[in-house]
C-alpha positions, 0 to 999 in steps of 0.5 A: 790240411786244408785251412777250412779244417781250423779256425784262423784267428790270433787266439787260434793261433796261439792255442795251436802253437802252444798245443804243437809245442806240448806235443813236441815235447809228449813224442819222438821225432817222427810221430803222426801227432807231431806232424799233425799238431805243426800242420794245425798251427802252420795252417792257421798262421798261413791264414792270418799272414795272407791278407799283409804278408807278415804278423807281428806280436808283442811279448810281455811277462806271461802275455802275448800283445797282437795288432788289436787284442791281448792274449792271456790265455793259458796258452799265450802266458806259456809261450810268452813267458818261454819267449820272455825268457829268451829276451824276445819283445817282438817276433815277427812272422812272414810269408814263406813260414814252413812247418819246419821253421815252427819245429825249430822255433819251438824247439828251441823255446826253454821249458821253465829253466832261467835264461841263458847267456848263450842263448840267442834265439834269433842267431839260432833261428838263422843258423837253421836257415829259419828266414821267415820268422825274426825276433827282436831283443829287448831293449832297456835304454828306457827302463824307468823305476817306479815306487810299486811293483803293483801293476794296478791295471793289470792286476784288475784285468786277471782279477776280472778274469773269473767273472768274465769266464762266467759272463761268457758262459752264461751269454753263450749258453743256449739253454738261457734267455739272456738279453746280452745289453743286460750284461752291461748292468752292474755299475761296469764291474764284471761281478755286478754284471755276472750277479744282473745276469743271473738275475735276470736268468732267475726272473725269466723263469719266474723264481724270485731269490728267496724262492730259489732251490725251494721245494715248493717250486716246480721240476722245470723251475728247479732244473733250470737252478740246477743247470744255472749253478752247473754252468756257473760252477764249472766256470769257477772250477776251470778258472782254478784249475788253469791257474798257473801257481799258488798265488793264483790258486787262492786268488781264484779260490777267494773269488769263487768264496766271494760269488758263494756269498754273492748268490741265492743261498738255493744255488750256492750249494750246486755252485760249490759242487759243481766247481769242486766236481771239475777238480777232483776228477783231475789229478793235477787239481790236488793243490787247486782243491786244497786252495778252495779248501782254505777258502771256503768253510769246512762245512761247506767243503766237507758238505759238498765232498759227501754230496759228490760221494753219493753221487758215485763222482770218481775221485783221481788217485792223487786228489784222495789224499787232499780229499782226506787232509780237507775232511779231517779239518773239516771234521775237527772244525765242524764237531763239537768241542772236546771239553770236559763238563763240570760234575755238579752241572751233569748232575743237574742235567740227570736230576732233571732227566729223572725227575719226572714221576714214574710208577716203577721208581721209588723216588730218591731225596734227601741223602741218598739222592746225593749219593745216587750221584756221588757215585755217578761222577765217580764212575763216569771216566770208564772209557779209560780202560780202552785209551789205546786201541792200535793193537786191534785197528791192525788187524781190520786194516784192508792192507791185512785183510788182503794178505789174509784173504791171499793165504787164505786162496793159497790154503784152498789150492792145497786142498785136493777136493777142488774140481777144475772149475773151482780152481780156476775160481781160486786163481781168478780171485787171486789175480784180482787180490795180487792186482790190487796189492801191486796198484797199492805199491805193496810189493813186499805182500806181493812178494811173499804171495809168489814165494809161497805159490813157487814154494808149493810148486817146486814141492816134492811132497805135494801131490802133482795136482796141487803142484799144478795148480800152483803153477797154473796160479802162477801163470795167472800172477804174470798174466798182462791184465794182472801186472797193468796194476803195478803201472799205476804206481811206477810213477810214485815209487820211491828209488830206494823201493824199485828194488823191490820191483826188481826182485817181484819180477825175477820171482815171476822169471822170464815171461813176467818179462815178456808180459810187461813188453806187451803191456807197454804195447797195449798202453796207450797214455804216453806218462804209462809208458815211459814209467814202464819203459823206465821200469824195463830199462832198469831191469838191466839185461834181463829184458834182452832175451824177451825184447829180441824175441818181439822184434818179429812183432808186425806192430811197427810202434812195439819194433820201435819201443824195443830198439829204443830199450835194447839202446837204453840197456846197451845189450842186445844190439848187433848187425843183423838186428840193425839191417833188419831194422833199416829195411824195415817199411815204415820210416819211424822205426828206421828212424830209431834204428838209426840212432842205434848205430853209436851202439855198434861204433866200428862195427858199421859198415860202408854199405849200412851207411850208404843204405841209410843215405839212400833212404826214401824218406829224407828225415831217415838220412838227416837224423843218420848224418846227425848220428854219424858226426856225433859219434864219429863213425869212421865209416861214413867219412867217405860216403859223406865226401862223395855225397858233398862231392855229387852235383845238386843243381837243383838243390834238392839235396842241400839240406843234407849236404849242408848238415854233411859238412857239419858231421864232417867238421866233428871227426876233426880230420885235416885230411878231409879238407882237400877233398871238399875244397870246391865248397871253399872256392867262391868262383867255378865252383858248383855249390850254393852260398848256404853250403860254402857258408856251413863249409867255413862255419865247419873249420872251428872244428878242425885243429888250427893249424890245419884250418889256417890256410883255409882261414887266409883264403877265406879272408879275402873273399867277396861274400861279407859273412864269409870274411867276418866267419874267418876273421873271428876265427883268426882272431880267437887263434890269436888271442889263445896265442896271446894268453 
């Protein structure tokens, strides 16, 4: 990537890392995405080591602190809160930094969970032979308490940070005349220059603030207070939305209360919508939306919702349900009290109501004026008689109109005047009714509309044509396009309800099956596919028959998705389905079958394992050494030895063979010792020091009392790490010896 491509700068720098992290995380070694995410970030860090030589960066709770400015950015409190976790103060980036050294950083980053005693970031940076980046510990020799936990200045620079935002956009936007000396007004508080700059926007288009919003004043006047609000509300929707937990939530939320209340009462309105606008259409702002809920009044919240509705604003699936809890308060808050009026006061009220003279009424007085309404008052609580109207509310409800309209589509296709066209009508309509039941998580509805279309199918005493055309609807209901309506609700499907999933799609059989295969490879948000990869793996050995069927498939990412479902099964696998996956061009999907080869245990073979050592690209056969350690594949064991036993003069294979000696150490066998003594030797010996340090570093993975000798030996060497390597060891024997 060339480095005019990204911007090099220490901001850049962290977004990108932060985003390469996200993606390491999001995909599967291997994936483009990975590799293009580590080549931003590489790239900006290669820019800004070059002019020194190494760049430095302090590490506080949620903050990162560079050489002439502080980081607080939402991508910068990730990493520095990760790194926090892992004790880190300082890290320091040298020349010589490869993509590689930034994978294995990241990769060891914790994601959330509290830190761990064994977890040393800086040995672990050492032991993958990460040289160019070095972490410094915290160091509590010079903690000191204090009476607060309050960090005022602090505090004060995220209270500013809404009003910086703001400040930034306005000074930024084009469509404005600002003069940015003008920001500095307001008595250096960021709300004060955030309210001066508005107004000086306001009064360069000649729009006083008792004027502003007003109809009297012109279209391009009007539009500029539209475009003004639009910019400061999204501002204020943004900053709610990047905030980290509910403290901030309703720290933001108030902010955004107090600039309502700040500006002209013509902007409010567009202020307030625009900021709710950037929430609803993000399924993760549901707790930002309901903190400026609580912020603001339930007339305002409630106005700008409906505003938002006529507009045709779409609303994220998971912000209806808050959308609906604030217009249910809002509605309690802003109606008019339920309470119960006094008899006499009514009766004054229509007393006046009908006191005026009217030609067609005898007027009442005296007595039967009293009376008229004596018998009013006693007639006035009719409503009583329909207090519980639930019986009826069932059946208007869309869940029931849809079953309804389901059975309804059913009767018509038993009618054999329907022509061929008409049928498929019928189907069609069908289809759209089943999608919306399977988006709706109504399995059970589903389920009872394909038992009625299998029942009418498989029925004797219907005529052919209309067991036809059960079938053909049949097939519709197990279309792709129909069953992508169940994937937008995998994610919320309860586990005691996935077994109605699993008997919706063995009533559909087998091409239900294969349909979802293709689904998962059409699908093209990653959360989707994991949901229906889950799906499909729960589904047990049902999935084989159809995932072999596809592995034929010229797509190599769907060739890929099927090894790694028949390796979630743990059925379907066998030795013609690996070979042809090893030979397979591209690497990625060599990759996964590689990691399918614990599957078959004895059943590899020496020539497999020789395939996939051999393989062009090296991350095939560094994930192969990886795989054949852990599950101790004894038919590596010697291709492994003759490939530490081959010379690497130029070390161009040393990573491999460095990570050969590790997987070797996991079978545990005495008996492969002799055969790598050259590694143990420090004179006349063809390996490089990286090796014999990996070699002795392997022997805590061999029993005792054969490592023992080697141990003795090692004691005696001229390399430091090596007597040190040893001696830990010896002694650890000695203490279990002692215990």
């Amino acid at each position: 990537m060339l480095k005019s491509e990204v911007v090099v700068s220490l901001t850049s720098f962290v977004t990108e890392l932060a985003l390469a992290w996200q993606r390491l995380a999001m995909y599967q070694p291997g994936h483009p995405e990975r590799k293009q995410a580590l080549d931003r970030a590489h790239a900006v860090l290669a820019g800004l080591v070059a002019p020194t030589g190494s760049m430095s960066l302090g590490v506080g709770q949620g903050v990162l602190i560079g050489p002439d400015e502080k980081l607080t950015s939402a991508p910068a409190a990730r990493l520095a809160t990760a790194l926090y976790l892992l004790e880190v103060a300082v890290i320091r980036f040298d020349e010589g930094v490869v993509c590689d050294d930034l994978e294995h950083l990241l990769n060891f980053l914790p994601r959330g969970e509290a830190h761990s005693e064994d977890k040393d970031l800086g040995l672990e940076l050492q032991q993958r032979g990460v040289r160019h980046i070095r972490v410094e510990a915290v160091d509590f020799s010079d903690l000191v308490a204090t009476d607060s936990l309050e960090d005022e200045g602090f505090a004060a620079e995220e209270d500013s940070s809404l009003w910086d935002r703001i400040l930034q956009r306005l000074l930024n936007d084009q469509r404005f005349i600002v003069d940015p000396e003008m920001g500095a007004e307001g008595g250096g508080s960021p709300f004060g220059r955030v309210q001066a700059v508005v107004g000086q926007v306001l009064e360069k288009y000649g729009i006083s603030g008792d004027d502003v919003g007003s109809l009297e004043q012109g279209a391009s006047s009007l539009e500029v207070v539209e475009t003004l609000s639009g910019v400061v509300g999204e501002a204020a929707g943004e900053e709610i939305l990047e905030a980290g937990d509910e403290g901030s939530r309703r720290s933001a939320a108030r902010h955004v209360t107090e600039l309502l209340g700040a500006m002209p009462e013509g902007m409010q309105h567009g202020i307030l919508d625009a900021a709710v606008r950037e929430l609803v259409a993000r399924d993760e702002a549901a707790p930002g939306l309901t903190s400026l809920g609580s912020a603001v009044s339930a007339a305002q919240m409630v106005g700008s919702l409906r505003r938002l509705r006529s507009e045709k604003v779409g609303f994220a699936p998971r912000v209806v349900s808050a959308v609906e809890s604030l217009v249910a308060e809002g509605v309690k808050e802003i109606d008019y009290p339920n309470r119960q009026r006094d008899p006499d006061e009514l009766a004054q009220e229509l007393r006046m109501v009908f006191a005026d003279d009217d030609v067609d009424r005898v007027p009442m007085s005296g007595d039967l004026d009293d009376r008229f309404f004596l018998e009013l008052r006693r007639h006035v609580p009719v409503h009583a008689m329909f207090t519980d109207l639930s019986p009826y509310l069932d059946s208007i409800t869309d869940q029931r109109l849809d079953v309804d309209l389901s059975m309804t589509l059913i009767d018509l296709l038993q009618r054999p005047f329907l022509d061929e066209k008409q049928i498929g009508w019928v189907i069609e309509r069908q289809q759209e009714v089943f999608k919306v039941m399977l988006a709706g998580g109504r399995f059970v509805a589903a389920t009872r509309i394909v038992e009625y279309l299998r029942e009418q199918a498989s029925a004797k005493e219907q005529i052919k044509p209309v067991r036809e055309a059960a079938e053909r609807c049949l097939d519709g209901l197990r279309e792709p396009q129909t069953l992508s309506g169940i994937v937008d609700v995998l994610g919320e499907v309860k586990s005691s309800d996935i077994g109605l999933v699993h008997n919706l799609i063995d009533l559909l059989g087998p091409t239900a099956i294969h349909q979802l295969l293709c689904v998962l490879g059409e699908e093209g948000e990653l959360s989707r596919r994991r949901h229906i990869f889950d799906l499909l793996a729960s589904l047990g050995s049902a999935v084989v028959p159809a995932s072999i069927g596809l592995l034929e498939d010229q797509r190599w990412y769907m060739i890929r998705n099927i090894l790694s479902l028949l390796r979630r099964v743990g059925d379907g696998l066998n030795l013609e389905v690996l070979q042809n996956a090893l030979a397979h061009e591209d690497s990625r999907v060599r990759i996964e079958a590689v990691k399918c080869i614990p599957e078959l245990g004895s059943e590899v073979t020496p020539a497999i394992v020789e395939q996939v050592l051999t393989d062009k690209d090296p991350k095939v056969a560094e994930m192969a050494i990886g795989v054949f350690g852990t599950a101790r594949i004894g038919a590596a064991v010697q291709p492994l030895v003759d490939l530490l036993n081959k010379p690497d003069r130029l070390g161009r294979q040393r990573k491999l063979r460095v990570r050969a000696l590790q997987a070797l150490g996991e079978f545990g066998d005495a008996t492969i010792l002799p055969q790598i003594a050259p590694f143990f030797r420090s004179w006349f010996a063809p390996v490089s020091v990286e090796e014999r340090h990996a070699a002795y570093q392997s022997l805590r993975l061999y029993p005792e009392a054969d490592r023992r000798v080697w141990l003795k030996k090692g004691r005696f060497s001229l390399d430091p790490e090596i007597r040190e390597i040893c001696s830990t060891l010896i002694g650890a024997e000695s203490t279990a010896a002692g215990v």
